[in-house]
C-alpha positions as CSV (number, residue, x, y, z in Angstrom):
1,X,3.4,-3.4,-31.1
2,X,4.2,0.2,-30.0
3,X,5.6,1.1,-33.2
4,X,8.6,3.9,-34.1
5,X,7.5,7.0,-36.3
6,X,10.2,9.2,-35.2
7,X,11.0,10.8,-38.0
8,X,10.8,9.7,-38.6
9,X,27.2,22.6,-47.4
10,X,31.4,25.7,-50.3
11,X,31.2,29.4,-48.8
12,X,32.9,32.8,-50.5
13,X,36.4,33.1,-48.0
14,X,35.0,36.9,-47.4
15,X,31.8,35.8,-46.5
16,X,32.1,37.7,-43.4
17,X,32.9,40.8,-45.4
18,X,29.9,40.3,-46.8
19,X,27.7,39.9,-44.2
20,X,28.9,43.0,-42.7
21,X,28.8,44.8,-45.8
22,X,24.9,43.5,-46.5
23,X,24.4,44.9,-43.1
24,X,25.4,48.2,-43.7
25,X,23.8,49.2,-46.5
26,X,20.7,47.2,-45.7
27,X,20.2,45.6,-49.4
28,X,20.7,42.4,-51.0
29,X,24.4,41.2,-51.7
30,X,26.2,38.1,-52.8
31,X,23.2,36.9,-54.7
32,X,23.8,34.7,-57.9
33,X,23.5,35.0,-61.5
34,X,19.9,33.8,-63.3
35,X,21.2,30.1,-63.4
36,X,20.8,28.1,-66.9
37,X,18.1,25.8,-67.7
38,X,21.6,23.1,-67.5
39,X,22.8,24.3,-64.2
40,X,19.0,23.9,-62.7
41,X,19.0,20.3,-63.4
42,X,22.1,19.5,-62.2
43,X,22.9,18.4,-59.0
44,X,23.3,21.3,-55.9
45,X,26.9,22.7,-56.4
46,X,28.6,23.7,-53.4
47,X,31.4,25.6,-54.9
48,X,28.6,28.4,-55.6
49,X,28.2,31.3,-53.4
50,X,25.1,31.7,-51.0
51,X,22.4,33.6,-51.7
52,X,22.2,37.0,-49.2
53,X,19.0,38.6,-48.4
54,X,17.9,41.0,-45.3
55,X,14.7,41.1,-43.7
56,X,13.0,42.4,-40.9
57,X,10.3,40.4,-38.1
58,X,8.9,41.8,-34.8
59,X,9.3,39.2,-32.3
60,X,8.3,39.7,-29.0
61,X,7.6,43.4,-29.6
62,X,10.8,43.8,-31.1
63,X,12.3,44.6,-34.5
64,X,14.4,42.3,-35.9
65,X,16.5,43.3,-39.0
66,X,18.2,40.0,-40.1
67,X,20.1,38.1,-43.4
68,X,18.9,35.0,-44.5
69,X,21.9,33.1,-46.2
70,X,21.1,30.3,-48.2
71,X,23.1,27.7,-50.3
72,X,25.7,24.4,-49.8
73,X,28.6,23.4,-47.7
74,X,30.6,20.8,-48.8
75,X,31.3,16.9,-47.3
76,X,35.0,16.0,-48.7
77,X,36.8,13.5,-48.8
78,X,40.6,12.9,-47.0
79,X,41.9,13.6,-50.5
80,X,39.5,17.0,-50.3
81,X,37.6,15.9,-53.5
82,X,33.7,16.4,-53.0
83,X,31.7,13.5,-51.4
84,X,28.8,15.7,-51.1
85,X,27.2,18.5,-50.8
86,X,24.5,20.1,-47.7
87,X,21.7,22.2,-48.5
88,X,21.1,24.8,-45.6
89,X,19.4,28.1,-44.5
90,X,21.3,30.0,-41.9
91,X,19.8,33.4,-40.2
92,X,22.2,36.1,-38.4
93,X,20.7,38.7,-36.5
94,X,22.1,42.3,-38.3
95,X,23.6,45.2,-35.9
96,X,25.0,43.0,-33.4
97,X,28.6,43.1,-34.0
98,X,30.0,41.0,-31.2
99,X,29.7,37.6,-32.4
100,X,31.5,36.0,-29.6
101,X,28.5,37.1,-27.5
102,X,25.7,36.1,-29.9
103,X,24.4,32.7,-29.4
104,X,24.4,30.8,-32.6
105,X,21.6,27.4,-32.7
106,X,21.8,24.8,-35.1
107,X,19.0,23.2,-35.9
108,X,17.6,19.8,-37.7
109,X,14.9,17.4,-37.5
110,X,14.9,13.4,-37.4
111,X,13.1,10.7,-39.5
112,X,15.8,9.4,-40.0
113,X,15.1,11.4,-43.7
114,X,13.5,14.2,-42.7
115,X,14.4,17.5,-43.6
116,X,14.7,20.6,-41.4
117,X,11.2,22.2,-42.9
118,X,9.5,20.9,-39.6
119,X,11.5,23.4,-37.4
120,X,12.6,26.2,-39.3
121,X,9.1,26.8,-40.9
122,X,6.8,26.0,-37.7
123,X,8.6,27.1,-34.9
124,X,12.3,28.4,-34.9
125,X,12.5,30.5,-37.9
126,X,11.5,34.1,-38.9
127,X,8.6,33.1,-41.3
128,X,6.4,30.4,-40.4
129,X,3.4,28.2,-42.0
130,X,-0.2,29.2,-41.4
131,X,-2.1,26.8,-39.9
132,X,-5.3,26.9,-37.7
133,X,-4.9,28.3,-34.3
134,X,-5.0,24.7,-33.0
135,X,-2.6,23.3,-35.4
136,X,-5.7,21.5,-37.8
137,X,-5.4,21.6,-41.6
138,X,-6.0,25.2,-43.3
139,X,-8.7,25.2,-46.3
140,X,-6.1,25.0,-49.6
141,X,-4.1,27.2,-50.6
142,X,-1.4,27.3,-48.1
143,X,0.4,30.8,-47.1
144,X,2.9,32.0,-44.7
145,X,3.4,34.8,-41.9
146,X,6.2,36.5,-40.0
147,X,7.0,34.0,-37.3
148,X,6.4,36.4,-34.1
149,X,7.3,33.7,-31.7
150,X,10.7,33.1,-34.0
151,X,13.9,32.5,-31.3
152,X,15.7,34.9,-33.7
153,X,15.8,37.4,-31.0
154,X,17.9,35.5,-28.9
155,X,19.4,33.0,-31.1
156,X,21.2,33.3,-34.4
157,X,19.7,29.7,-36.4
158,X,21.3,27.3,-38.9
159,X,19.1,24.9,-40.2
160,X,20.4,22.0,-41.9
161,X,19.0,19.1,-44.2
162,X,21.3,16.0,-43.9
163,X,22.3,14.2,-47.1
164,X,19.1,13.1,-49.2
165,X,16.4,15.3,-47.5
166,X,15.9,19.0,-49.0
167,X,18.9,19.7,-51.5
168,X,21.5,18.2,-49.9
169,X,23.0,15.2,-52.6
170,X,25.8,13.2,-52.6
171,X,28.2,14.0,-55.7
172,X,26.7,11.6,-58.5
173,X,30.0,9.0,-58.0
174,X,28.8,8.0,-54.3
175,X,26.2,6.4,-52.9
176,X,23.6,7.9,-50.2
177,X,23.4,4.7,-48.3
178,X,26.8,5.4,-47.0
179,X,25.4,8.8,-45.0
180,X,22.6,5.9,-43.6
181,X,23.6,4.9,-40.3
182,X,23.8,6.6,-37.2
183,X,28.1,7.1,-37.0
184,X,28.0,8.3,-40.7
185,X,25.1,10.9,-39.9
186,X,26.8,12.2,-36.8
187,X,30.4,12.4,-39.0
188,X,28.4,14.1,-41.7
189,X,26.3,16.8,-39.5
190,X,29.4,17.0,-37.1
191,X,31.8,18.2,-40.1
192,X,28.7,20.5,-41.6
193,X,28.9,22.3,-38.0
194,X,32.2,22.5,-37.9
195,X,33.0,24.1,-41.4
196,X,30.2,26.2,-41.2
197,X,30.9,27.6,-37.9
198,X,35.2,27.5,-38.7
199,X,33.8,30.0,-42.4
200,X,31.8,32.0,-40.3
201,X,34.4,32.6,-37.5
202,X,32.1,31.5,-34.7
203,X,34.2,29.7,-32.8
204,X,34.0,31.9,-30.1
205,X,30.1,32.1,-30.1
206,X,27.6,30.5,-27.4
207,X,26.2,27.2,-29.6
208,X,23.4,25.0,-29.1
209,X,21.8,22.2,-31.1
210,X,18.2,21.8,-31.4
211,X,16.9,18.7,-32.6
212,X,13.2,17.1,-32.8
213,X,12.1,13.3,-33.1
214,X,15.3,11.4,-34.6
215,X,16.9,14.6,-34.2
216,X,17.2,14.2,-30.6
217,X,19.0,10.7,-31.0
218,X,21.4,13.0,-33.7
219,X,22.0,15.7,-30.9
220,X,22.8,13.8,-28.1
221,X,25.2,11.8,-30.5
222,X,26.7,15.1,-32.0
223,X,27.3,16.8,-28.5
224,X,29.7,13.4,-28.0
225,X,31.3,13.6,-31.6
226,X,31.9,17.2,-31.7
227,X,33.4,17.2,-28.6
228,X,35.7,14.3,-29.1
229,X,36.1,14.5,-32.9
230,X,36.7,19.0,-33.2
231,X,36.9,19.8,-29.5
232,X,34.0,21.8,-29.6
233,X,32.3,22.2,-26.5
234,X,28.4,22.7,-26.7
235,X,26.3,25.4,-24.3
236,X,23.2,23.3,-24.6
237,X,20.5,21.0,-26.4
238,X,17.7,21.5,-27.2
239,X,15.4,18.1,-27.0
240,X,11.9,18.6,-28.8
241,X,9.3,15.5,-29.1
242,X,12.5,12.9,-29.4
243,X,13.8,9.3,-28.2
244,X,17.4,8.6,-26.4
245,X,16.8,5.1,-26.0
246,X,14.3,2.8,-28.5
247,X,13.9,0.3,-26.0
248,X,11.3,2.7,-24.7
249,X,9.4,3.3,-27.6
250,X,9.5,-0.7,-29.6
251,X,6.8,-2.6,-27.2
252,X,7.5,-5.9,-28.2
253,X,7.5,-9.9,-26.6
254,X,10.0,-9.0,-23.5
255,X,9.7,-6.1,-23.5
256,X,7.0,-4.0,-22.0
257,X,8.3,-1.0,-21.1
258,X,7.1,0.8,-23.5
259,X,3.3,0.2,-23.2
260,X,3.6,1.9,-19.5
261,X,5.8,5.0,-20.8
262,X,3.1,6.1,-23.5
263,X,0.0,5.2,-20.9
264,X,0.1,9.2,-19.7
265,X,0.0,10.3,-23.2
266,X,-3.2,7.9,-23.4
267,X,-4.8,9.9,-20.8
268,X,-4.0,13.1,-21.8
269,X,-5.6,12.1,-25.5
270,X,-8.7,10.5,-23.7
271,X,-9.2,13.6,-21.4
272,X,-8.9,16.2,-24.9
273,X,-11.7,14.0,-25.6
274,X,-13.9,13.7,-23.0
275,X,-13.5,10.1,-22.5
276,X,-11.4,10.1,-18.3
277,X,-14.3,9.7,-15.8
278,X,-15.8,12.8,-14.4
279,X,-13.1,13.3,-11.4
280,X,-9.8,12.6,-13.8
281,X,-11.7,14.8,-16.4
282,X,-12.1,18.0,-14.3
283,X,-8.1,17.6,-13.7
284,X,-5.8,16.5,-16.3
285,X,-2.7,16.9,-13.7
286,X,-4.4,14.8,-11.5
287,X,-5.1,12.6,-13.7
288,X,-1.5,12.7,-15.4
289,X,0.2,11.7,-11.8
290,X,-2.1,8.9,-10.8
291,X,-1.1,7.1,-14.7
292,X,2.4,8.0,-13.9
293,X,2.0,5.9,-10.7
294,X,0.4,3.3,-11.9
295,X,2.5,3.0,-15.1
296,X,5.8,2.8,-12.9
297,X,3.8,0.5,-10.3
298,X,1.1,-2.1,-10.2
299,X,0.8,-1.7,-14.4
300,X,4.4,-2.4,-14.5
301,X,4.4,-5.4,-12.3
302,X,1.4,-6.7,-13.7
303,X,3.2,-6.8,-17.4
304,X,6.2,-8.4,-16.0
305,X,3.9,-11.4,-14.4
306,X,2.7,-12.4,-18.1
307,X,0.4,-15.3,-17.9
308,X,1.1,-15.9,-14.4
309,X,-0.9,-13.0,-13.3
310,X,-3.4,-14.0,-10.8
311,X,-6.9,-13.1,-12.2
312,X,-8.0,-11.3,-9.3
313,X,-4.9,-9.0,-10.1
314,X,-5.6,-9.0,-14.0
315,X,-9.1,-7.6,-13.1
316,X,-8.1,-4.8,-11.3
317,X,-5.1,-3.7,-13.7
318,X,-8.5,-3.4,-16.7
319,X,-10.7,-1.3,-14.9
320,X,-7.8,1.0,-14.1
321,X,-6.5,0.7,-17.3
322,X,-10.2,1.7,-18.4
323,X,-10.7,4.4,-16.4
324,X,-6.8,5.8,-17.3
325,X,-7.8,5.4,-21.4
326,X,-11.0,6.0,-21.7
327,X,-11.2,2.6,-23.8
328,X,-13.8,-0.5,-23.0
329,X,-13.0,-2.9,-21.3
330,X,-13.4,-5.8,-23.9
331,X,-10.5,-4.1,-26.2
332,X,-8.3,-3.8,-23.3
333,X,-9.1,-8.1,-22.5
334,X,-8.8,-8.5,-26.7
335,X,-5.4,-7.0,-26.2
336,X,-3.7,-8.8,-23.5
337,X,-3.7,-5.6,-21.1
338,X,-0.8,-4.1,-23.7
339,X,-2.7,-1.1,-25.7
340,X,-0.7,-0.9,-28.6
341,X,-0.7,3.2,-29.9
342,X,-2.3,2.0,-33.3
343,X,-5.4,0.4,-31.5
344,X,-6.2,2.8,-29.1
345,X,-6.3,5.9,-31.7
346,X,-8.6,3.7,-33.8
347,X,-11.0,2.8,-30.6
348,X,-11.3,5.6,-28.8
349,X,-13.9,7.7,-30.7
350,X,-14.9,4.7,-32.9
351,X,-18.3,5.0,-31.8
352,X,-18.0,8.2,-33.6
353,X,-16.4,6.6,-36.4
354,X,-12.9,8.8,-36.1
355,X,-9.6,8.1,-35.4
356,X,-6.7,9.9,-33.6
357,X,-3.4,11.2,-35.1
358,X,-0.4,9.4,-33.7
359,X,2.0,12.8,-33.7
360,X,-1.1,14.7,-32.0
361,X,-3.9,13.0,-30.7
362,X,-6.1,15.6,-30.1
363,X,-6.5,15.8,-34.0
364,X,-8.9,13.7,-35.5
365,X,-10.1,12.3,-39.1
366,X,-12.1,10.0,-40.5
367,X,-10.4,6.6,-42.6
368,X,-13.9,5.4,-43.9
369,X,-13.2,1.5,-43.0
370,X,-14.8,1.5,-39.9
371,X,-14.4,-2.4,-39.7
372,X,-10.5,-2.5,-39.8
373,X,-8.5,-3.0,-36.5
374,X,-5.3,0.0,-36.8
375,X,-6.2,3.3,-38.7
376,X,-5.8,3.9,-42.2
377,X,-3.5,7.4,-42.2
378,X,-2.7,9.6,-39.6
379,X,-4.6,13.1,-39.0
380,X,-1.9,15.0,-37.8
381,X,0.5,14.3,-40.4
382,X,-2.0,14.9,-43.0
383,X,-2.5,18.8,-41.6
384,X,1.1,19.4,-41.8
385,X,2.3,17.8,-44.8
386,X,0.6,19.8,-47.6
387,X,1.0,23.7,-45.8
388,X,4.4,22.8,-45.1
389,X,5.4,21.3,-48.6
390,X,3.6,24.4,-50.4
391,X,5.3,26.9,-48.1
392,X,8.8,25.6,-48.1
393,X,8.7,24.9,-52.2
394,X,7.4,28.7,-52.2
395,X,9.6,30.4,-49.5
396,X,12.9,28.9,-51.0
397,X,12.3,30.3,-54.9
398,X,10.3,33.4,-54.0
399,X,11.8,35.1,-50.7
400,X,15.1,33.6,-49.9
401,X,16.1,33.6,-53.9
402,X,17.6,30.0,-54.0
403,X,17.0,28.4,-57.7
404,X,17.2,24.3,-58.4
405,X,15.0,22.4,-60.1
406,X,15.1,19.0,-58.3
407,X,12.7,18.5,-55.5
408,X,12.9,19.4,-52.7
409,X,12.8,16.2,-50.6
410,X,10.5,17.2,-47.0
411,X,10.9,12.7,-45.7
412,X,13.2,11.0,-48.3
413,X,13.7,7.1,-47.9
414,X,16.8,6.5,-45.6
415,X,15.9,2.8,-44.9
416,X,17.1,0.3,-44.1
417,X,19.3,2.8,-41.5
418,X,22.3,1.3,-39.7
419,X,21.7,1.8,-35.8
420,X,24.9,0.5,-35.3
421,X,23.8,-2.5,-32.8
422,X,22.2,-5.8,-33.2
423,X,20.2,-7.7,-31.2
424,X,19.9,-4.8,-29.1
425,X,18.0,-1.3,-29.0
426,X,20.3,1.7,-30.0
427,X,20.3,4.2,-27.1
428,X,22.1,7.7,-27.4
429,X,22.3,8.1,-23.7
430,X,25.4,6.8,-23.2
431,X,26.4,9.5,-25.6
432,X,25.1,12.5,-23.9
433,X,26.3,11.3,-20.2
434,X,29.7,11.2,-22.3
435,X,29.1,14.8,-23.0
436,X,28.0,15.9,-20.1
437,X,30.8,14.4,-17.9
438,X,33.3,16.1,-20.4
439,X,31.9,19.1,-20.0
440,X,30.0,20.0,-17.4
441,X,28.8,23.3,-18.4
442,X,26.6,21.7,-21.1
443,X,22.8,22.1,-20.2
444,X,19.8,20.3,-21.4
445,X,16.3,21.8,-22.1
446,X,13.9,18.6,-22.7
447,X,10.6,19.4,-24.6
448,X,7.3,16.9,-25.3
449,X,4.0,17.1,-26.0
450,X,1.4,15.7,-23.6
451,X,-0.6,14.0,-26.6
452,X,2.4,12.8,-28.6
453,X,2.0,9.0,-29.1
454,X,5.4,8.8,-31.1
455,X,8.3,9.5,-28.6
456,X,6.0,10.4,-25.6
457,X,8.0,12.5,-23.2
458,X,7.8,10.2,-20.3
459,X,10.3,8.1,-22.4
460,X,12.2,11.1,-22.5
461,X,12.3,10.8,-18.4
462,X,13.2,7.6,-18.3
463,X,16.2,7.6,-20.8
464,X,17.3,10.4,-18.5
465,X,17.0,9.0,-15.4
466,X,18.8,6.2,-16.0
467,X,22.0,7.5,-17.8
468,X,25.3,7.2,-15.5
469,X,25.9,11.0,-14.8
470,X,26.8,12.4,-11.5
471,X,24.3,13.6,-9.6
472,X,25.3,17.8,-9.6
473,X,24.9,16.8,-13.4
474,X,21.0,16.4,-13.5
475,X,20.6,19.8,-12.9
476,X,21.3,20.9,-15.6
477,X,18.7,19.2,-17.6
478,X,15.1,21.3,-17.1
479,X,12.1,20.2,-18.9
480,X,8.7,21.6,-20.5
481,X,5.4,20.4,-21.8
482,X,2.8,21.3,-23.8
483,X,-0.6,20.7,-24.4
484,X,-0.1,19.2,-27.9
485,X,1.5,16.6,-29.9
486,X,5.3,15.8,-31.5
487,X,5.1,19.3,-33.2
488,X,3.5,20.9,-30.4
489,X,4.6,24.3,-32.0
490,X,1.6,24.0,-34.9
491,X,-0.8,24.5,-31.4
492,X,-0.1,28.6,-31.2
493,X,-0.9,28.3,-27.5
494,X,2.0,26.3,-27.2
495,X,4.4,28.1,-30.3
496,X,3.9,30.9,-27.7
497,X,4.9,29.0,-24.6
498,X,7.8,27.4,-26.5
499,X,9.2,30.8,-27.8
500,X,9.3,32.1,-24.1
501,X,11.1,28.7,-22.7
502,X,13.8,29.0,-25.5
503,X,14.3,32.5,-24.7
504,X,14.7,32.2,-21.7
505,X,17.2,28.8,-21.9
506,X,19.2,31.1,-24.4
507,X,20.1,33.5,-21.9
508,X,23.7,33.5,-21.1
């Protein structure tokens, strides 16, 4: 079974005055007392001010001078008592003082219970995690650099951890459950954006949404909800490594869609590793468009025969399906011509006794039980998890000045979450067409790793091309890949590439 892994805030009134205050004398304002040992176990308050600090990155050749405001916003109730409160970390571009001009990006990641650590710490924000070049796990200890390829420069960035990931808590008389579900998330994150853009007086500002994995389902959802629910009208999204529609990503009995979506991601992995026969492996775009035509042709058809697939036909679908995944032919027979993600990292390179990440599947590790069928852990999550824990448990305390003493929560538990459907797979495209028809002016930027085996982009395609939009619509959705997996951006070849597509999308 193709299985799912997508990951899987109360202000000062003169805030403002602050800001532009911090701005002109260049130092650190609004910051708060030393908290008490009490006030460090207690739960995130929202009724305290921010914490205000300036910086400055080169990005792009540039010199950015900037404020890093961190703190809580608060979720209330109809009777404006405190349901809960939202941890995030919000970045404003100093000297520009025409805000109505200044794009403003807010910015999450999916899970459902991840936090936004993913984004603002290894692609968007001004500092970033240092990893390898090719996005491998660092030797221990973990550090972090100015983020040169930072969309700070164009964009300013809010990044925001929904209720039970980072600090954001519910008030201790209500429940997290209720934030679980897809309608409460997009009422919670909808009335964060709203509040912090209505304190901030940004109303007037170009904004985008940028969400990755889950966080693409969230954005599509919250381009519908804000417009319907605040009237606010959205410039763009911004759609990395994500999934609109589940029913391309769960391969189950009935359906088999997925297993022909993710078979181009199997051939970029296999050609990474030297596994595509010599004339697919001396051209991976050749290569990519002859899977993408079998996938949406005789693979496709073949599926949809089942058993009564003549074996004349059968036979030709495995060696093509050999020569597209580099994987023997006996495991593609063993498996009923559907190559679920979990087998194919684990036989790949099993004659060399590693298996493949499932976010990047050019990354590779060893699970040392060579006789099991699925892989024990996944590489690629394992070179992410510990530099980007150290260096957002670091970066919080140290540089941006925020105190608490409960964990910060990178993936909390969310589960069970409430799609909202049954018997059915949710899909958020109905959403964004909803958007899009509403307001026209709304553009799409659609990013995906070639190698991701989680939310391959070519599900992205699909979800796409079948929402009811009208035609003149669909050009306003571009789209860009990289070389890499789900968090393409740890690959600095493609943090580069990425920073030069968003700037460019960000132009008015």
């Amino acid at each position: 079974m193709i299985k799912n892994y997508c990951w899987s805030l109360l202000l000062a009134a003169a805030l403002p005055a602050a800001a532009a205050d911090l701005a002109a004398t260049n130092a650190p304002a609004g910051t708060n007392p030393p908290p008490s040992k009490a006030d460090l176990a207690a739960l995130p308050d929202a009724s305290h001010k921010p914490v205000l600090i300036t910086n400055t990155v080169v990005i792009a050749g540039e010199s950015v001078t900037y404020s890093a405001e961190t703190g809580m916003l608060p979720l209330l109730k109809p009777d404006g008592s405190l349901r809960a409160s939202v941890f995030y970390v919000a970045y404003t571009r100093l000297g520009r003082t025409n805000n109505a001009a200044r794009p403003l990006t807010f910015c999450f990641n999916g899970g459902p219970g991840s936090s936004s650590v993913w984004l603002h710490l290894g692609a968007l924000g001004p500092r970033r995690v240092k990893m390898n070049p090719d996005g491998t796990l660092p030797a221990p200890p973990f550090g972090l650099v100015d983020n040169e390829y930072s969309i700070l420069n164009a964009s300013d960035l809010v990044f925001i951890d929904p209720i039970a990931t980072g600090f954001s808590r519910p008030t201790k008389d209500e429940k997290a459950d209720q934030f679980f579900g897809d309608e409460s998330d997009l009422s919670a994150m909808g009335e964060f954006i709203r509040l912090w853009t209505t304190r901030h007086e940004r109303w007037l500002s170009p904004k985008y949404l940028c969400g990755e994995s889950y966080g693409v389902f969230r954005a599509a959802g919250l381009a519908e909800h804000l417009n319907s629910a605040s009237g606010m009208y959205l410039n763009g999204l911004i759609l990395v490594s994500g999934v609109l529609d589940f029913g391309t990503i769960w391969g189950q009995t009935g359906n088999d869609l997925p297993y022909t979506l993710v078979l181009p991601a199997y051939t970029a992995a296999a050609e990474f590793h030297h596994k595509l026969p010599p004339d697919l492996q001396t051209n991976l775009p050749a290569a990519l468009a002859e899977a993408r035509t079998f996938a949406r042709g005789d693979y496709l058809s073949a599926l949809r025969q089942g058993g009564a697939l003549p074996a004349a036909d059968r036979q030709k679908i495995v060696a093509e399906l050999v020569r597209l995944t580099g994987l023997k032919q006996q495991v593609i027979e063993d498996n009923n011509l559907r190559i679920d993600e979990g087998v194919f990292r684990k036989q790949l390179l099993r004659d060399q006794g590693l298996i493949l990440g499932i976010y990047d599947a050019r990354i590779t590790g060893r699970d040392g039980n060579p006789a099991s069928s699925y892989p024990g852990f996944d590489p690629s999550s394992a070179a992410t998890r510990g530099p980007f824990a150290a260096a957002i448990n670091s970066y919080v305390r140290t540089e941006l000045k925020f105190e608490d003493d409960l964990p910060y929560e990178m993936l909390a538990g969310v589960q069970p979450w409430n799609y909202g459907v049954q018997n059915n797979y949710a899909n958020a495209s109905d959403k964004l067409a909803a958007a899009m028809n509403q307001n026209p002016w709304l553009r799409v930027l659609v990013l995906g790793g070639e190698r991701d085996l989680v939310c391959p982009i070519d599900t992205m395609h699909h979800a796409l091309d079948h929402m009811i939009v009208d035609a003149s619509y669909r050009t306003n959705i571009v789209y860009a890949e990289y070389e890499a997996g789900h968090m393409m951006y740890v690959n600095l070849p493609d943090l580069r590439k990425m920073q030069q597509d968003l700037e460019h999308f960000l132009q008015p």
